[in-house]
C-alpha positions as a Markdown table, in Angstrom:
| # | Residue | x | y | z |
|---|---|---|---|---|
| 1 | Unk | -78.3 | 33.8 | -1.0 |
| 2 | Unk | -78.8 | 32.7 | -4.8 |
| 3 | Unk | -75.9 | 31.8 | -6.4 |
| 4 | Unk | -73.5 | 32.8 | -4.2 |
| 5 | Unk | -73.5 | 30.1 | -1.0 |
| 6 | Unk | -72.3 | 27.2 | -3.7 |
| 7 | Unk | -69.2 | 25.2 | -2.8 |
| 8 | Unk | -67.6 | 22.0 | -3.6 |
| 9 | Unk | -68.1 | 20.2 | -0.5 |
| 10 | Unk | -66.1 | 17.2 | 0.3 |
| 11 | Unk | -69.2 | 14.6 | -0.8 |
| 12 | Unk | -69.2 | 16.6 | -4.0 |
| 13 | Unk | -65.4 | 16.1 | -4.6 |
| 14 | Unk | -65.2 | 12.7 | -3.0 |
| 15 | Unk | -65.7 | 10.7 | -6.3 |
| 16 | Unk | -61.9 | 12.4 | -7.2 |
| 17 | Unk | -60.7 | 10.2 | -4.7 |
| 18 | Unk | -61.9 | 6.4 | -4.6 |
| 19 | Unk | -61.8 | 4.7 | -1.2 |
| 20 | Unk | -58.9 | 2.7 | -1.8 |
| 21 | Unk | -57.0 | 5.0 | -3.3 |
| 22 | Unk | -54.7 | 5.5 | -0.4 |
| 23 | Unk | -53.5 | 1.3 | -0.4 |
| 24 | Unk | -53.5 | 1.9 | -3.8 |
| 25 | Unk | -50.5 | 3.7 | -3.5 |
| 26 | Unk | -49.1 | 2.3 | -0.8 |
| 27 | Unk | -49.0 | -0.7 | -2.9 |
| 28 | Unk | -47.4 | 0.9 | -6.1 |
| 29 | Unk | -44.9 | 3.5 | -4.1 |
| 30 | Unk | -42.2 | 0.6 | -4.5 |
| 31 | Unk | -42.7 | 0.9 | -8.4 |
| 32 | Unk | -41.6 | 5.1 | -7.7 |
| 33 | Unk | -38.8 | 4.3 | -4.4 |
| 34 | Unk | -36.1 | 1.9 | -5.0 |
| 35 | Unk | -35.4 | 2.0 | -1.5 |
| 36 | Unk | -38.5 | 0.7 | -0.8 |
| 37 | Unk | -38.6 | -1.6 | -3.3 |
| 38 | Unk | -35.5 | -3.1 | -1.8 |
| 39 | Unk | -35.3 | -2.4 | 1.6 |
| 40 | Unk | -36.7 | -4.7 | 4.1 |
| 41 | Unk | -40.2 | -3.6 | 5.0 |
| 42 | Unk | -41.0 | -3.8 | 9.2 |
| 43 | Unk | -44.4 | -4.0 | 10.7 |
| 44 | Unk | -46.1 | -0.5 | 10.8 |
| 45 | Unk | -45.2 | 2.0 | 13.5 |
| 46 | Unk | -48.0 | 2.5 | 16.2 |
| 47 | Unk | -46.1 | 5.6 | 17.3 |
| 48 | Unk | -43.5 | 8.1 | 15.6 |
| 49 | Unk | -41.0 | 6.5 | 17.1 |
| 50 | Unk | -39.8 | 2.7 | 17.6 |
| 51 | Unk | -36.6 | 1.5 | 19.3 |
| 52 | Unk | -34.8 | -1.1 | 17.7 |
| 53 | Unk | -32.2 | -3.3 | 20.0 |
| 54 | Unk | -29.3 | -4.1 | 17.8 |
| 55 | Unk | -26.7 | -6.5 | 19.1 |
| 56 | Unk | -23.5 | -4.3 | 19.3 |
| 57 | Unk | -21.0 | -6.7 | 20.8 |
| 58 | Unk | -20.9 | -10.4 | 20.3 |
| 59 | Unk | -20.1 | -13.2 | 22.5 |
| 60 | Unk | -16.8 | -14.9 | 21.7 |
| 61 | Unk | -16.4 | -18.4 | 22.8 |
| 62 | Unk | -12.8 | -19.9 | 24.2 |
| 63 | Unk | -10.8 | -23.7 | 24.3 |
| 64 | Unk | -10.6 | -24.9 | 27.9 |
| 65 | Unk | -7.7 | -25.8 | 28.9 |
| 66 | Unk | -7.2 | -29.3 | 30.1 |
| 67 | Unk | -9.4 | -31.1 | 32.0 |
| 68 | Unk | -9.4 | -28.9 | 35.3 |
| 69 | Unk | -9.2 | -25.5 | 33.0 |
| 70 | Unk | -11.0 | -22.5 | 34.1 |
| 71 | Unk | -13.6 | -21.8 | 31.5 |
| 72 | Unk | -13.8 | -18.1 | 30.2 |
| 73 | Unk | -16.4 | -15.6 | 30.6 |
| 74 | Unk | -18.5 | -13.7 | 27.7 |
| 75 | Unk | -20.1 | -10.5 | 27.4 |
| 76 | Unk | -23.2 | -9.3 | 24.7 |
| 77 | Unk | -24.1 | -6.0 | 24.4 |
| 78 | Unk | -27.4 | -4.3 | 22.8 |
| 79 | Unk | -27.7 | -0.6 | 22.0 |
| 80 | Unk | -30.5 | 1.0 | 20.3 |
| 81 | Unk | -31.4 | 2.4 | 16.9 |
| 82 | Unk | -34.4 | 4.2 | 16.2 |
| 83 | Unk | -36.7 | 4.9 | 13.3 |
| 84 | Unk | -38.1 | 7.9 | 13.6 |
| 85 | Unk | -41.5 | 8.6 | 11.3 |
| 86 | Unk | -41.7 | 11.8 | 9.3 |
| 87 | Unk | -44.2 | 13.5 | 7.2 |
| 88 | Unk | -44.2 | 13.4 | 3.4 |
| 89 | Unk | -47.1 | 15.9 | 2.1 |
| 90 | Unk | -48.1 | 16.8 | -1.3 |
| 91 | Unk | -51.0 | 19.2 | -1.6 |
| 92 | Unk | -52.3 | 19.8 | -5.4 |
| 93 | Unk | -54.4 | 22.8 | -6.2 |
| 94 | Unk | -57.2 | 22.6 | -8.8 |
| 95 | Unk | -59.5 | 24.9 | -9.8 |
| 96 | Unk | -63.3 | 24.1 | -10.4 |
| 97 | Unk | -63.5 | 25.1 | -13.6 |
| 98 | Unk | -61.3 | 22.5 | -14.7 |
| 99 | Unk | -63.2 | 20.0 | -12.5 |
| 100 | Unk | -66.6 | 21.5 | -14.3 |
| 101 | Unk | -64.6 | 21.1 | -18.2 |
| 102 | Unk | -63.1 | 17.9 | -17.3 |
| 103 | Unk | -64.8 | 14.5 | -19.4 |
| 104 | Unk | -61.9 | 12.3 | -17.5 |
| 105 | Unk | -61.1 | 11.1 | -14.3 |
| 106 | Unk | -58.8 | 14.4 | -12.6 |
| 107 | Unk | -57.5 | 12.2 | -9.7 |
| 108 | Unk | -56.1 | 9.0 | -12.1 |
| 109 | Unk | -54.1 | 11.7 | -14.1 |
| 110 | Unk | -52.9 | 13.1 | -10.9 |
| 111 | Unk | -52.2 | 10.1 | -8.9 |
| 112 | Unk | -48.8 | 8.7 | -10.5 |
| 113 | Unk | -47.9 | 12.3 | -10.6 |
| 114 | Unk | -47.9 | 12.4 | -6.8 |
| 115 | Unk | -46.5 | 8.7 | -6.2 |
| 116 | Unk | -43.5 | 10.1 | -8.8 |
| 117 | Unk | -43.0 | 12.8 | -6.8 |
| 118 | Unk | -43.2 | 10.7 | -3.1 |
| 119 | Unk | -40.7 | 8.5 | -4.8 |
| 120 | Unk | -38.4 | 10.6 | -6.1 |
| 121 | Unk | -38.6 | 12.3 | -2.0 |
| 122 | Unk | -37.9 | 9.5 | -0.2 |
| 123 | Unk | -34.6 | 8.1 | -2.7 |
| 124 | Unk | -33.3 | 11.2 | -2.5 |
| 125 | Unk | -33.0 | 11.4 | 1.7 |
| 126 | Unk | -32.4 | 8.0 | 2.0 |
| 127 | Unk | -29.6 | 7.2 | -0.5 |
| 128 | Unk | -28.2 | 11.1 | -0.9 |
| 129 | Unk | -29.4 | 13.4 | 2.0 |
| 130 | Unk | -31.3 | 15.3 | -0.2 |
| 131 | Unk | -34.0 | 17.4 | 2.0 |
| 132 | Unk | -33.6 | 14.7 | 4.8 |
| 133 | Unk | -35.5 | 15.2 | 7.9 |
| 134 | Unk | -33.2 | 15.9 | 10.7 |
| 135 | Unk | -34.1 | 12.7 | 13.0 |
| 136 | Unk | -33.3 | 10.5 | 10.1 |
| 137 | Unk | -29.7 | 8.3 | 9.9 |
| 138 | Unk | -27.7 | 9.8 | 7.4 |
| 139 | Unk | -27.6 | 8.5 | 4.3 |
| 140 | Unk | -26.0 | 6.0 | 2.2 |
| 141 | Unk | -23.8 | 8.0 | 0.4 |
| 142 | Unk | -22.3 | 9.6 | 3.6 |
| 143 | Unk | -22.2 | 6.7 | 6.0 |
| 144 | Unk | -20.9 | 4.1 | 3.4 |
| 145 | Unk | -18.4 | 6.8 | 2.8 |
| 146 | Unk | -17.5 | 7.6 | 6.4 |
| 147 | Unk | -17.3 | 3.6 | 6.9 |
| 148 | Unk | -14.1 | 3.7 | 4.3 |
| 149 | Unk | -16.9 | 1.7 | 1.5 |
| 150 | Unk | -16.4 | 4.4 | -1.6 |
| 151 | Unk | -14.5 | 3.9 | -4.3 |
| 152 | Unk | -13.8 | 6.6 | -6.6 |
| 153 | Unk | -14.2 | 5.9 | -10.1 |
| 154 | Unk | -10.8 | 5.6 | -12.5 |
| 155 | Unk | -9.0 | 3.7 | -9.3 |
| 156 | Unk | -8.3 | 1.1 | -10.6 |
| 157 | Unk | -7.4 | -0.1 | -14.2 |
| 158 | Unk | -10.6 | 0.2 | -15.7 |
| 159 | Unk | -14.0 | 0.2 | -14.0 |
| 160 | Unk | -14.0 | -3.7 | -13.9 |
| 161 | Unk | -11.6 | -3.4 | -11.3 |
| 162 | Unk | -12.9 | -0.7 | -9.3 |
| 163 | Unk | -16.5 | -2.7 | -9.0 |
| 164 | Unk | -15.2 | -5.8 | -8.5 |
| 165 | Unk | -11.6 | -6.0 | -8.2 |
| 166 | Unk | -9.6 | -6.5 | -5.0 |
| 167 | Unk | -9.8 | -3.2 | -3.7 |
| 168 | Unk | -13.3 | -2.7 | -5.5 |
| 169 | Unk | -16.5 | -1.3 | -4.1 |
| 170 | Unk | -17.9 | -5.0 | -3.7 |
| 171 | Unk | -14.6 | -6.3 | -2.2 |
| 172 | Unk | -14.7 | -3.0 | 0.9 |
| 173 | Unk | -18.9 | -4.2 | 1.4 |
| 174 | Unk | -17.8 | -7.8 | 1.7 |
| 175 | Unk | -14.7 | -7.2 | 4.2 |
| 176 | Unk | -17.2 | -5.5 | 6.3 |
| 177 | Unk | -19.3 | -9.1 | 6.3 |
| 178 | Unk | -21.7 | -8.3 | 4.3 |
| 179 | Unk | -23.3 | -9.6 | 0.8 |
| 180 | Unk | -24.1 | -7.6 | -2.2 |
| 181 | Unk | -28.3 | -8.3 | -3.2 |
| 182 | Unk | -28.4 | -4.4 | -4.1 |
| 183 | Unk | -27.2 | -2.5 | -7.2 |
| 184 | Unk | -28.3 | 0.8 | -8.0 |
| 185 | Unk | -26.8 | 3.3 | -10.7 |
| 186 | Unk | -27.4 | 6.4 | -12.4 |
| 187 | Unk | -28.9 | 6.0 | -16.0 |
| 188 | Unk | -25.2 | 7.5 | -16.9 |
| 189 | Unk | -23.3 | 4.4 | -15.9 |
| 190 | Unk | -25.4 | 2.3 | -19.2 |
| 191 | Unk | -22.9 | 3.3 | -21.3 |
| 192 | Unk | -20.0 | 2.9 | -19.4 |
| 193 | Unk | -21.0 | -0.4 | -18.5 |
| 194 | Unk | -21.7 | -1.0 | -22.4 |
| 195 | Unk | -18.0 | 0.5 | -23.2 |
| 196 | Unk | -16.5 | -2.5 | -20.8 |
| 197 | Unk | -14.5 | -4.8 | -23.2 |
| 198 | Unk | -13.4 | -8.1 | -22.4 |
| 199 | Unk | -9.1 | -9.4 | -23.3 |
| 200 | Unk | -10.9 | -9.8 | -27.3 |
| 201 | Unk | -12.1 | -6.3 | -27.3 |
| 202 | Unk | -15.9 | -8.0 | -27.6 |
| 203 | Unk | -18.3 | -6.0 | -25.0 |
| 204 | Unk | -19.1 | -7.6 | -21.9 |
| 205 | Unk | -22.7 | -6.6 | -21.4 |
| 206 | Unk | -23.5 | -6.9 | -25.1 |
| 207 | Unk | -23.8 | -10.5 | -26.5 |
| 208 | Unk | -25.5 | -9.5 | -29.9 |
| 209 | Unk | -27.0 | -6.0 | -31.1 |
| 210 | Unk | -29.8 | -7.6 | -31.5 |
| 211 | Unk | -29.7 | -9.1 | -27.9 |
| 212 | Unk | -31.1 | -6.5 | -24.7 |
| 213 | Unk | -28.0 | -6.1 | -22.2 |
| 214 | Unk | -28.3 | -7.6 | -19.6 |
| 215 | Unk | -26.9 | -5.4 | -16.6 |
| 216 | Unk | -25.6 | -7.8 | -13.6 |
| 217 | Unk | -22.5 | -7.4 | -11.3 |
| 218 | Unk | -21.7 | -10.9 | -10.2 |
| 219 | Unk | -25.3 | -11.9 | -10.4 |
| 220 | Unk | -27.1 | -9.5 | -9.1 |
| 221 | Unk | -29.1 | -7.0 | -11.4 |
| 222 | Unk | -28.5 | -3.4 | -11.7 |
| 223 | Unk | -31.6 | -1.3 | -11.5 |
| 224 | Unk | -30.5 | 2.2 | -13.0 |
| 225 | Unk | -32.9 | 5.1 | -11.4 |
| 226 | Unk | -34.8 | 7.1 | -13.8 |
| 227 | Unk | -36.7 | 9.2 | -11.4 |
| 228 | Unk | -34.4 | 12.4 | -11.3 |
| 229 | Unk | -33.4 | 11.0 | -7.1 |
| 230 | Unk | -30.0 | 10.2 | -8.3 |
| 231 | Unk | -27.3 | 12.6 | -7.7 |
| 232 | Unk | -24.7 | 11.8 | -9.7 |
| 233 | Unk | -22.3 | 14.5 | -8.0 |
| 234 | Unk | -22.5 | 12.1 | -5.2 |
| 235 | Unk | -22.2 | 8.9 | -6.8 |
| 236 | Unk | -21.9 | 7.0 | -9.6 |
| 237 | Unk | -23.4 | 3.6 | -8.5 |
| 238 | Unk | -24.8 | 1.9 | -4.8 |
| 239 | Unk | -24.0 | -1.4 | -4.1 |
| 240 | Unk | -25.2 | -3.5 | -0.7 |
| 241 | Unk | -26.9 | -5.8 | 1.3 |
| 242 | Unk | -30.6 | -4.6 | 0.8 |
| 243 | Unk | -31.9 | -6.9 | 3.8 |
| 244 | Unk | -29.6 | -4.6 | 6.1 |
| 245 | Unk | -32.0 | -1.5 | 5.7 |
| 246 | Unk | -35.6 | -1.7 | 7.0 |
| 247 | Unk | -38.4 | 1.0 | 6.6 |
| 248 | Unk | -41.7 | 1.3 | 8.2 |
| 249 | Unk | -44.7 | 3.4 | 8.0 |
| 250 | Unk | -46.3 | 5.5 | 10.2 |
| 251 | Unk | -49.3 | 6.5 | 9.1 |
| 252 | Unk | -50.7 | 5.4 | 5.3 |
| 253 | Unk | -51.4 | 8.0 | 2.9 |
| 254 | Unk | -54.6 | 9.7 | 4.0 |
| 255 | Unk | -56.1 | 12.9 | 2.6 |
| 256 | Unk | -58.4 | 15.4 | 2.8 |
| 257 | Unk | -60.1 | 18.0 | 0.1 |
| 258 | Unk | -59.7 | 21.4 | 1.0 |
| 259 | Unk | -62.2 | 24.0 | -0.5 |
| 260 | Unk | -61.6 | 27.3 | 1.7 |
| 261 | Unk | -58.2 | 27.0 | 2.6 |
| 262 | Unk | -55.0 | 29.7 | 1.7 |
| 263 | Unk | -52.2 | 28.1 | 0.5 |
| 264 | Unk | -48.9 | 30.0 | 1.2 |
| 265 | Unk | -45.4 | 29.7 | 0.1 |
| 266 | Unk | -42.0 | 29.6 | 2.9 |
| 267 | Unk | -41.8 | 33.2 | 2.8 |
| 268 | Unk | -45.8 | 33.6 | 4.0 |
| 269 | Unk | -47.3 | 34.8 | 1.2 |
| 270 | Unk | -50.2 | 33.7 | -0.3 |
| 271 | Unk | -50.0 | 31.4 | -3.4 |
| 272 | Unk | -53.8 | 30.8 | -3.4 |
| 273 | Unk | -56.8 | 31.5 | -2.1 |
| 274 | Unk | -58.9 | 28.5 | -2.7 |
| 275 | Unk | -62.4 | 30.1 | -1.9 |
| 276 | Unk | -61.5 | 33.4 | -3.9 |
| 277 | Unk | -59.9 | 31.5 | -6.7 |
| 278 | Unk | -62.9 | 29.1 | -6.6 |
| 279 | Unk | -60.5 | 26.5 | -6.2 |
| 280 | Unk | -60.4 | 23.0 | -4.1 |
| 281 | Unk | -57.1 | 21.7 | -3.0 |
| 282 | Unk | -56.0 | 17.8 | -2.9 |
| 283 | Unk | -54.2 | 17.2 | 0.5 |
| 284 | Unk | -52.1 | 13.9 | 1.3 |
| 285 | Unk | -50.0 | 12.8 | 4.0 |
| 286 | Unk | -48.0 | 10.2 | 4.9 |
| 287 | Unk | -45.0 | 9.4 | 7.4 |
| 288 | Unk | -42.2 | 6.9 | 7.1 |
| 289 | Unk | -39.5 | 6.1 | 9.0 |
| 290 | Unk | -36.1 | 3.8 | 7.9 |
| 291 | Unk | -32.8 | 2.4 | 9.4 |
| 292 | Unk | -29.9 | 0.9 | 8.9 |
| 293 | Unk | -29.4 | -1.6 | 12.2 |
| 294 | Unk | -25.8 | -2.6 | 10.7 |
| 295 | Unk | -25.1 | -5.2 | 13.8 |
| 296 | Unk | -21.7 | -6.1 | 14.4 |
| 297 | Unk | -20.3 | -9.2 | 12.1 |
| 298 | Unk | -17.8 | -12.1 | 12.5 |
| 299 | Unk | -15.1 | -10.1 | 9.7 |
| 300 | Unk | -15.8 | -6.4 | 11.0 |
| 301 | Unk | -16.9 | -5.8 | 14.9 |
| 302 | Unk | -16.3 | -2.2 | 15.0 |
| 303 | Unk | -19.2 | 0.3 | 13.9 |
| 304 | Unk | -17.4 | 2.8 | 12.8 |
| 305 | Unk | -15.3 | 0.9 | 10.1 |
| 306 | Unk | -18.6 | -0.9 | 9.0 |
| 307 | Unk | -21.1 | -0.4 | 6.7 |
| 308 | Unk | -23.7 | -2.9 | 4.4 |
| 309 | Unk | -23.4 | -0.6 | 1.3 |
| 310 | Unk | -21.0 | 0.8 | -0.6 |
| 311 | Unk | -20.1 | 3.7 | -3.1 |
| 312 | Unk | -18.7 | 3.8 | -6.9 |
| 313 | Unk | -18.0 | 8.0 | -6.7 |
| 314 | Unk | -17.5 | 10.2 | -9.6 |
């Protein structure tokens, strides 16, 4: 056969990918996904799906009356919410002559690519229903709004008010009985936030020009998302109780190196043919599920007017 039975097998393209790459990024994914940076992480799924029992109504307790009164009964109900895992996949394509040229390590300049990439995936589904998987809850943007939690910008006097005044974003998240431990904005809102002037025309954000800004709405930071996830159609900023979401994974990223494979596009046709291109093919996988429990509270029982996030819209 001469030259012509010569492959790159998967021990000969193994040294792309060291064994712990795959915690590796587990580990760093919350540096790419804010919401998994600040959602509340649950114990990995053993199977795609997990049922969650959410209290749905609560007890409520009476006075007696007298000392022969009948006491009162009670009720508590559950219901269930599920997380429902689904796959994220990246497969990137490499031919072996840049694996034969290269003097550097191919999978370290590839790897934050993909993590970017997974990142930008998963905000975009969770917080704007961008490409979300079916069996997902919908997201943020849509259920805060349904719940009545979105403010449209230019409500009230100045954006002050619409963040935090009486009938601000925070003020419909709190009258649901919830907290706000989550701020997230679109790199647009900077400079509106550094255009906010106090009664003496000095900027509120801005204590010196020599002095970074520091971006807080009543104490809590304001992480503004850089990775392209944030549609600012949709919103302007997301403001909530980050404990109140929780997301768990499936199935860690795992991969496998493909060498004779065809790669083809929605439509069915072929985009490459690894073995006649003399190409190899990086595949990864992983699946991921998340939920929003949002149990009943003491200030808003009803599920339908109640949501732990809510929305500053264009």
């Amino acid at each position: 056969m001469g030259d012509y039975d010569k492959f790159i097998s998967r021990a000969d393209a193994e040294a792309l990918i060291p064994e712990d790459a795959s915690t590796e990024i587990i580990q760093r994914l919350p540096e790419e996904s804010a919401a998994l940076k600040l959602f509340r992480p649950m114990q990995n799924m053993s199977r795609k799906q997990r049922r969650v029992p959410v209290i749905s109504v609560m007890p409520v307790s009476h006075f007696v009356d007298g000392d022969t009164g009948l006491k009162k009964i009670t009720e508590q109900k559950w219901e269930n919410k599920y997380l429902n895992a689904e796959e994220i996949a990246c497969i990137v394509p490499i031919p072996e002559a840049v694996l034969d040229d290269a003097d550097y390590d191919i999978w370290a300049q590839v790897k934050p690519q993909i993590m970017a990439s997974i990142g930008r995936l998963i905000d975009g589904a969770i917080f704007f229903g961008t490409n979300k998987p079916a069996a997902w809850p919908s997201d943020i943007v849509t259920a805060a709004t349904a719940a009545g939690n979105a403010v449209a910008f230019g409500t009230g006097v100045d954006m002050y008010d619409d963040l935090l005044g009486e009938n601000g974003m925070y003020a419909a998240v709190e009258a649901d009985g919830f907290g706000i431990t989550l701020n997230i904005a679109s790199v647009s809102m900077k400079a509106k936030l550094r255009g906010l002037r106090d009664a003496n025309g000095q900027p509120i954000f801005l204590r010196s020009m020599g002095e970074k800004a520091r971006y807080e709405l009543d104490g809590e930071e304001i992480m503004f998302q850089k990775s392209g996830a944030f549609d600012t159609t949709k919103a302007l900023m997301i403001s909530g109780e980050a404990e109140q979401a929780v997301y768990s994974i499936r199935q860690d990223i795992t991969y496998k190196v493909l060498t004779e494979a065809v790669i083809q596009d929605a439509a069915g046709d072929i985009v490459y043919n690894l073995a006649q291109q003399d190409m190899v093919a990086l595949r990864l996988v992983m699946r991921l599920a998340w939920q929003v429990p949002n149990p009943p509270t003491d200030l808003q029982p009803e599920e339908v007017n109640r949501y732990p996030f809510g929305v500053l819209t264009p």
